[in-house]
Structures are given as C-alpha cells and as structure tokens.
MDAnalysis code that builds the backbone (N, CA, C; Angstrom):
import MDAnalysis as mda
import numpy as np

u = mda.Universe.empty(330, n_residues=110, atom_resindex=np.repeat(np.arange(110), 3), trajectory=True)
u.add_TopologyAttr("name", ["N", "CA", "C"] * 110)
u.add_TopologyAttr("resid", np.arange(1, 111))
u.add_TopologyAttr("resname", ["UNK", "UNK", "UNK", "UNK", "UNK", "UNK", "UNK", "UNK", "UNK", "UNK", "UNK", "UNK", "UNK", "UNK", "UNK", "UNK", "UNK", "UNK", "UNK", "UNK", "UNK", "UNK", "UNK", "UNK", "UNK", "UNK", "UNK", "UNK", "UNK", "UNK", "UNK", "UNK", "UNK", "UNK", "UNK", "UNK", "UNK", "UNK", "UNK", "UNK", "UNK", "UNK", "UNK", "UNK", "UNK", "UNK", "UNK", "UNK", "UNK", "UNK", "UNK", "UNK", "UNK", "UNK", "UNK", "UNK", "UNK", "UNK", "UNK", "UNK", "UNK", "UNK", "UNK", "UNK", "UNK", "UNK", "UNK", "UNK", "UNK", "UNK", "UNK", "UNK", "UNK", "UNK", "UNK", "UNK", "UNK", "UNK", "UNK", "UNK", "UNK", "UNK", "UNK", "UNK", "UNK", "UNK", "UNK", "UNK", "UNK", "UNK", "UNK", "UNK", "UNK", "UNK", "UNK", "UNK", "UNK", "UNK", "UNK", "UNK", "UNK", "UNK", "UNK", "UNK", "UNK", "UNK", "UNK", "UNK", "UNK", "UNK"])
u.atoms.positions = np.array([
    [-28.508, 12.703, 25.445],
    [-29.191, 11.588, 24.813],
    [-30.485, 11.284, 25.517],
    [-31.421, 10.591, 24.957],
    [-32.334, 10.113, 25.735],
    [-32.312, 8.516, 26.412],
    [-30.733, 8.260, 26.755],
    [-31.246, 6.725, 27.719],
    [-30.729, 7.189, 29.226],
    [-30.993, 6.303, 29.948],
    [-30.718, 6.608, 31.393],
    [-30.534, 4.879, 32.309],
    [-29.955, 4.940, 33.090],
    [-29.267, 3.822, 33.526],
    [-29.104, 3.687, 35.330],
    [-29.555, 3.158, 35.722],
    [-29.363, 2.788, 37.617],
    [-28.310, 2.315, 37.484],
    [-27.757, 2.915, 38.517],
    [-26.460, 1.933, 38.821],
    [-26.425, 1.554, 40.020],
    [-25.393, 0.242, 40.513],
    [-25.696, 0.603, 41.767],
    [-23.859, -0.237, 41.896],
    [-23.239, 0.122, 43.333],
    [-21.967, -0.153, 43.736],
    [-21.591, -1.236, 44.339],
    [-20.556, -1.854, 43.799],
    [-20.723, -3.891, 44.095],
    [-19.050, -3.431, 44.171],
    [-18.454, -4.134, 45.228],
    [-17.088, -4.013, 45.123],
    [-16.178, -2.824, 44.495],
    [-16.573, -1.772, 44.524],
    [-15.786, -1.001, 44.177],
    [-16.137, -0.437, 42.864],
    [-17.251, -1.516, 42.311],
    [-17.161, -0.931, 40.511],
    [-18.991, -0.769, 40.570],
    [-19.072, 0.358, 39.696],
    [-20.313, 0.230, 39.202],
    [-21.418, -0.650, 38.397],
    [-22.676, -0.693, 38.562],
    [-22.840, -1.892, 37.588],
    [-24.242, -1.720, 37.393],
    [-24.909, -1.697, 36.421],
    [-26.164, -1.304, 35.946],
    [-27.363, -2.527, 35.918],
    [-28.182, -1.638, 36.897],
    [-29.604, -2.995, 37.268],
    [-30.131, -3.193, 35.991],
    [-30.326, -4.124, 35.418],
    [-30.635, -4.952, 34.669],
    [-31.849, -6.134, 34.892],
    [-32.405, -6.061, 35.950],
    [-33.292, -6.918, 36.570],
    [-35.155, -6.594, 36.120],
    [-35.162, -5.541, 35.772],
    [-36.269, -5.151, 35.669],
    [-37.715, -5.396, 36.530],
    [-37.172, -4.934, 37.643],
    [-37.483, -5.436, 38.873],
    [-38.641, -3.969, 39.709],
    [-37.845, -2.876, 39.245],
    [-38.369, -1.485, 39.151],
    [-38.682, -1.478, 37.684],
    [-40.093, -1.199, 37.630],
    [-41.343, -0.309, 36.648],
    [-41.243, 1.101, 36.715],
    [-40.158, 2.084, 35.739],
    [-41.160, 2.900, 35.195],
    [-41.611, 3.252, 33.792],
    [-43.014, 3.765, 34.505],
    [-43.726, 4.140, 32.877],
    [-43.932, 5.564, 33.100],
    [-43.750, 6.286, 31.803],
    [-43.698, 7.563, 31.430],
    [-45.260, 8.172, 31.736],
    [-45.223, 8.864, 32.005],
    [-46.838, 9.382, 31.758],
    [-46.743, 11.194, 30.696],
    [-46.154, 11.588, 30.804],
    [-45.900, 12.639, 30.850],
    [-45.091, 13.218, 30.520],
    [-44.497, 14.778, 29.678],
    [-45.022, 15.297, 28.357],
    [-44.783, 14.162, 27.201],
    [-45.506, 13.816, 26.528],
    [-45.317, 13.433, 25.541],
    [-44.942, 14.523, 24.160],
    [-44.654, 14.136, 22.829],
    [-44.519, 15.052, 21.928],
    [-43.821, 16.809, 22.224],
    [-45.239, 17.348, 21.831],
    [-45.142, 19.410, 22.147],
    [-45.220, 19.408, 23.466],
    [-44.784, 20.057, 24.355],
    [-45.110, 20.255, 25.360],
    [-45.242, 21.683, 25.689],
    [-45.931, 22.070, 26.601],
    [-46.027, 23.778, 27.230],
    [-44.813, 23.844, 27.916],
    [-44.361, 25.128, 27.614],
    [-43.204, 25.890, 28.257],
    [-42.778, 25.318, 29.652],
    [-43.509, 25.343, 30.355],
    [-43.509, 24.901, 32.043],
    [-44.406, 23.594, 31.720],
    [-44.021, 22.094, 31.116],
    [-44.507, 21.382, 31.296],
    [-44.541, 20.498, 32.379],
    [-45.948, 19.790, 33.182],
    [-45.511, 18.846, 33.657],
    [-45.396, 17.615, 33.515],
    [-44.731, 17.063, 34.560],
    [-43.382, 15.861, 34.105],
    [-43.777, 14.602, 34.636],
    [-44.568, 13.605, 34.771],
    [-44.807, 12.644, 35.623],
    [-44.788, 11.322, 34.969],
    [-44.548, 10.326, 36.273],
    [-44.315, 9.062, 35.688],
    [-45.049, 8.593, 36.866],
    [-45.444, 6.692, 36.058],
    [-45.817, 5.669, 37.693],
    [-45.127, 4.674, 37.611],
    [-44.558, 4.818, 38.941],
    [-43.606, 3.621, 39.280],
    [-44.120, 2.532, 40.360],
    [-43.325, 1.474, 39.872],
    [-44.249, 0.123, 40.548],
    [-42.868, -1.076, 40.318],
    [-43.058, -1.915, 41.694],
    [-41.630, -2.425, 42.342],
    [-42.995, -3.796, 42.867],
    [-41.793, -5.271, 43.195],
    [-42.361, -6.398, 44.065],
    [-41.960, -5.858, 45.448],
    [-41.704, -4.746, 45.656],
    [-40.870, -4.640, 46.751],
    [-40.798, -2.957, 47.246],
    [-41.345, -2.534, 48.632],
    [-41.383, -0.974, 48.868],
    [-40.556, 0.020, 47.940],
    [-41.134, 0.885, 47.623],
    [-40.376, 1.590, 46.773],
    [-39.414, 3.107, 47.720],
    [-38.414, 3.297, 47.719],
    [-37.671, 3.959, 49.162],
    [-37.600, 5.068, 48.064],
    [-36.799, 5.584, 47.149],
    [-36.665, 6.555, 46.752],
    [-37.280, 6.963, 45.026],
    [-37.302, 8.450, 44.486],
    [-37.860, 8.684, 43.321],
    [-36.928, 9.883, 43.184],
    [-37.336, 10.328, 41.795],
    [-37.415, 11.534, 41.402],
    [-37.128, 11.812, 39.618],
    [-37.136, 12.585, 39.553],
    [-37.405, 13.726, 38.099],
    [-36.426, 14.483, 37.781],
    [-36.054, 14.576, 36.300],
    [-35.097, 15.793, 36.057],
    [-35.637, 16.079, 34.472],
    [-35.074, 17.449, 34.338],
    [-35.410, 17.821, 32.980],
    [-33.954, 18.558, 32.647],
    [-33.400, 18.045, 31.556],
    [-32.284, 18.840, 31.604],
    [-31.087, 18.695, 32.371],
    [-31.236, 17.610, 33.224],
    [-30.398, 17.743, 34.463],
    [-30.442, 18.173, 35.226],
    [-31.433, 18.675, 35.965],
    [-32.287, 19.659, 36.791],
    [-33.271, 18.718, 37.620],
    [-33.149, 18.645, 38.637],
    [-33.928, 17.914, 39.072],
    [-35.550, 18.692, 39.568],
    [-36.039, 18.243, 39.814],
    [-37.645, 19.052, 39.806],
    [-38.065, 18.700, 41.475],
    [-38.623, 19.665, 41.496],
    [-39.550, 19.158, 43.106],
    [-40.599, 18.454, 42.707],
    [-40.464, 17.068, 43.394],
    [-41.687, 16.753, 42.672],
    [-42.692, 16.243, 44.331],
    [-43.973, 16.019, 43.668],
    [-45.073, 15.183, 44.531],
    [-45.077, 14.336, 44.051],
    [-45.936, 13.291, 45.074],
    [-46.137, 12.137, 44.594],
    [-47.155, 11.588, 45.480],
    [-47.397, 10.484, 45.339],
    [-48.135, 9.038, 46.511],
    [-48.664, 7.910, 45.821],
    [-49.326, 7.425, 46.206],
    [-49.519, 5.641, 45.846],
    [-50.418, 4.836, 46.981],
    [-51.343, 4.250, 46.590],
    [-52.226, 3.747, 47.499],
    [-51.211, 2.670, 47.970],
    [-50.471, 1.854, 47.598],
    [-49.587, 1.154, 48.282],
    [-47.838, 1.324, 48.496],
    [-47.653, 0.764, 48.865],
    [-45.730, 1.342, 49.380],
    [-45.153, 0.738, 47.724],
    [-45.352, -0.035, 47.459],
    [-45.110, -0.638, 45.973],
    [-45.594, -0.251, 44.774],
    [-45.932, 0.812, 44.566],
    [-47.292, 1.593, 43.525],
    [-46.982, 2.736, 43.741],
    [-46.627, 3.615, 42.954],
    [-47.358, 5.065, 43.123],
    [-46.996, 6.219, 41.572],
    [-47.387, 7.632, 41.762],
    [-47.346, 8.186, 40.556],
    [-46.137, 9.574, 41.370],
    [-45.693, 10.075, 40.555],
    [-44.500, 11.350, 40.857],
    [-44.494, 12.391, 40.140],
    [-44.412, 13.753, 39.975],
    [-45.018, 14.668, 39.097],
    [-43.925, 15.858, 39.512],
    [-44.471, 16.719, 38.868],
    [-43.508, 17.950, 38.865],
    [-43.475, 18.921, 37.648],
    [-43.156, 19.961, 37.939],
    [-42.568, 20.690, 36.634],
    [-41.488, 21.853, 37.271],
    [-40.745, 22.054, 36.193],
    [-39.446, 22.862, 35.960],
    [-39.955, 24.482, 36.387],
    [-39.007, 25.128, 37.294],
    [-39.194, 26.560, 38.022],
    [-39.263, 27.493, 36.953],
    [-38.786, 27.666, 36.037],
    [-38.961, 28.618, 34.575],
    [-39.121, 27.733, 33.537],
    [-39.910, 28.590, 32.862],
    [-39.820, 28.354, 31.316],
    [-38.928, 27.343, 30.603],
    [-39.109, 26.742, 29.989],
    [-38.259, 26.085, 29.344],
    [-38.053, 27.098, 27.718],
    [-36.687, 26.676, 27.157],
    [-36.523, 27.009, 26.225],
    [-37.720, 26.771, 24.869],
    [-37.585, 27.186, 23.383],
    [-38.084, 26.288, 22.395],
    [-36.913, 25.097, 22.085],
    [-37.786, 24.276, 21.956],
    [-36.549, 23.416, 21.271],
    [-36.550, 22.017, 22.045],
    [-36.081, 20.926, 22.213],
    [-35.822, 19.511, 22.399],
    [-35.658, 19.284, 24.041],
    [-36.100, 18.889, 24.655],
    [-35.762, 18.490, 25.592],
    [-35.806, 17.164, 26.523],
    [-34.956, 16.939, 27.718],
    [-34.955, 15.379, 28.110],
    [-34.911, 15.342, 29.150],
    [-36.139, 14.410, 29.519],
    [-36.725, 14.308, 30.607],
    [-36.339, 12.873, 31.575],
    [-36.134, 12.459, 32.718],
    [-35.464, 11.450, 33.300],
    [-36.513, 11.170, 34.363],
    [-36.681, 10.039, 34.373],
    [-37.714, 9.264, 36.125],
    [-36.957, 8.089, 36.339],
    [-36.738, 8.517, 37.416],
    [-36.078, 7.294, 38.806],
    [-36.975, 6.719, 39.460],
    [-36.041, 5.344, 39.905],
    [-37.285, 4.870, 41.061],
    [-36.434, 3.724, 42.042],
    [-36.466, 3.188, 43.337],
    [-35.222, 2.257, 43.784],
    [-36.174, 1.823, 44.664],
    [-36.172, 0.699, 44.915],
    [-35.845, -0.344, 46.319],
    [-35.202, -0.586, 46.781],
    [-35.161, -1.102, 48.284],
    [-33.571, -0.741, 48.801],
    [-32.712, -2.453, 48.314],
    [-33.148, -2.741, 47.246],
    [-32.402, -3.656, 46.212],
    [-32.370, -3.128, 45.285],
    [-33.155, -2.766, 44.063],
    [-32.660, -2.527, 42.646],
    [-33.711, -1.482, 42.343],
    [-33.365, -0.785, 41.056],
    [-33.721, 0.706, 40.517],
    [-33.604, 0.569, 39.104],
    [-34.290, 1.220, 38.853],
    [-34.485, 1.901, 37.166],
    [-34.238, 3.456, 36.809],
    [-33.961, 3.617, 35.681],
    [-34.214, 5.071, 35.493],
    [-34.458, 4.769, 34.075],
    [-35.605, 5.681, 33.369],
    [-35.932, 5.847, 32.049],
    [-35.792, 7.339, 31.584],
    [-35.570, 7.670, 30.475],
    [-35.575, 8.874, 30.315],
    [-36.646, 8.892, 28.627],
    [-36.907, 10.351, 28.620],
    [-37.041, 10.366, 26.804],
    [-37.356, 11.673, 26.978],
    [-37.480, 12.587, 25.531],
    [-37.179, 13.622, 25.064],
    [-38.539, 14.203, 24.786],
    [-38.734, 15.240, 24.873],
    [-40.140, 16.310, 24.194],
    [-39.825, 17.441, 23.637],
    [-41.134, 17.948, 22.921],
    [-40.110, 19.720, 22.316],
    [-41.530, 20.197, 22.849],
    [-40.455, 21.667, 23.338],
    [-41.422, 22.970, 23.437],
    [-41.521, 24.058, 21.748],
    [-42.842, 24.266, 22.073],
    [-42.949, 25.167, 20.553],
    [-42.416, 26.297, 20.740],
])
C-alpha cells in the first residue's frame, strides 16, 4: 500500500505518533520515474532530528543527507539496480528522540 506509520513502544504495546511534530515532505520521484530513480525527501522537527532514512520496496537505500540546522535537513538516495516496469512504493522516515513520522507514496517506472 502506499501509507506508512511511526510507531513507537509505551508499556509493552505499540502506538502510532500522531503528533505531527516530525515534517516529512516528499520531494522526489514523483509520477514516471527512471529505472534507478532518485528518492528524496526534507524533513523538519521543533526538536534535533536523531535518525532518517528511505526505502523503495522495502529495501532500504543508502542514503545522504545534511541540513544547515540539526532540525532541518534533506535525505536522498537511489536503489542499487534497476527497478522493475511497473508501480512502485517509496517510504521516508524521520525521529526525534521523542516522536517520528513516516510517509510513504507510490511512482511507476516506464
């Protein structure tokens, strides 16, 4: 599917941040994308941002990144082969060492 969900562990049970506290925005593939597209988003927090990352497929990507401030920055990447033709779904994370987001959404290769 294309949704995606932070969770984070409170007594034993899982429970999904809801705070909207972590910003992300998509940057990247939109629509068609090239075979080996790349994948980037910018994420932005009231609060240092400690961890990130990217997946396509479930695959997580090596990605780069930086940000003129600890609260700001952009994350990028693309997938080690080719991607198939056909639909694919793309995921960006982002956490403070309080609360996290994850967004996902979908692109096609021709």
């Amino acid at each position: 599917g294309t949704t995606a969900r932070a969770l984070h562990l409170a007594g034993g049970t899982w429970h999904p941040d809801t705070t909207g506290l972590v910003k992300v925005s998509i940057l990247g593939p939109h629509g068609t994308a090239a075979a080996t597209p790349q994948v980037a988003a910018e994420l932005s927090a009231k609060a240092p941002l400690v961890e990130s990352a990217l997946w396509v497929d479930g695959v997580e990507l090596l990605e780069k990144g930086g940000g003129l401030t600890p609260d700001r920055g952009t994350i990028y990447g693309a997938p080690n082969a080719r991607l198939a033709p056909g639909n694919h779904v793309a995921v960006a994370y982002a956490r403070t060492a309080g609360h996290a987001t994850a967004v996902a959404w979908s692109f096609h290769v021709a």
